[in-house]
Every structure is written in structure tokens, then in C-alpha cells.
C-alpha positions in Angstrom: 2.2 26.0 -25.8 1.7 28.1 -23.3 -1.0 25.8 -21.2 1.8 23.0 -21.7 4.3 25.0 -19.8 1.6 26.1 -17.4 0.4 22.6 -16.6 4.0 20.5 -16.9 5.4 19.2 -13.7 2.0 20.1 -11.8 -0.8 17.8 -13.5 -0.7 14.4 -15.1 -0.1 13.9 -18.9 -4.0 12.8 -19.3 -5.0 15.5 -18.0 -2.8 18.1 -19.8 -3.7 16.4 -23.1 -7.6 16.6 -22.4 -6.9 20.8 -21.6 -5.5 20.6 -24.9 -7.9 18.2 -27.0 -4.7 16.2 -28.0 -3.2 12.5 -27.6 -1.1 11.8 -24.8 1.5 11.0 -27.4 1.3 14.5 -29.0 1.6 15.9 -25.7 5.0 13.8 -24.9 6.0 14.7 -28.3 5.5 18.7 -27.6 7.0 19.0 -24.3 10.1 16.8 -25.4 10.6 19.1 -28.4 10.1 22.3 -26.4 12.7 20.7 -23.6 9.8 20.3 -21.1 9.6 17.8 -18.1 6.3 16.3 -17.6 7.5 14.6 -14.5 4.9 15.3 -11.7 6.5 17.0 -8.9 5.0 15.9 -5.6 3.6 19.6 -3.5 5.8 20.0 -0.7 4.0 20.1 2.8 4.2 23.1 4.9 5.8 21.9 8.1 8.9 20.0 8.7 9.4 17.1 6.9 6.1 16.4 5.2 5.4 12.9 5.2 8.5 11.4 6.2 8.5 13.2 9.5 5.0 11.7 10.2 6.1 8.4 9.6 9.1 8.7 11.9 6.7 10.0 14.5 4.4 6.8 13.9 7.3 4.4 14.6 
């Protein structure tokens, strides 16, 4: 459990169910039953505005 909570909202659900030699399924399964989002959260760039200032700028 404690590798799901680690890895949740950071890495993929494929990739958190091979760390943890289980289905994707049985991943979905755990993390809904322990209240966990397996959402990936994009990393915020360090700068202002990430990406959508860059693609103002490129306009």
C-alpha cells in the first residue's frame, strides 16, 4: 500500500501495477478502496507559466 500511495498521481497505472506485480484492475481496485487518485498530475515548470507562456510567446 505504501508504494501505491508513493506512486499515485506521479506515474501511470501500468507502471504502478508492474512495481507491484498486479493487474491494472487490481490496482484501480486498491487505490479506489483506499480513496486514492490515480489521476497523473502534469510536473509544474519552473518559470512563469510553463507551457502556456511559451505558446503565447510563439504567437
Amino acid at each position: 500500500m505504501r508504494t501505491l500511495r508513493q506512486m499515485a498521481g506521479k506515474e501511470p497505472r501500468a507502471r504502478i501495477a508492474r512495481a507491484l506485480r498486479r493487474s491494472p484492475a487490481a490496482v484501480t481496485f486498491k487505490a479506489f478502496k483506499l480513496r486514492v487518485s490515480l489521476r497523473v498530475r502534469k510536473a509544474r515548470a519552473a518559470g512563469a507559466g510553463g507551457r502556456a507562456a511559451a505558446v503565447r510567446k510563439a504567437r
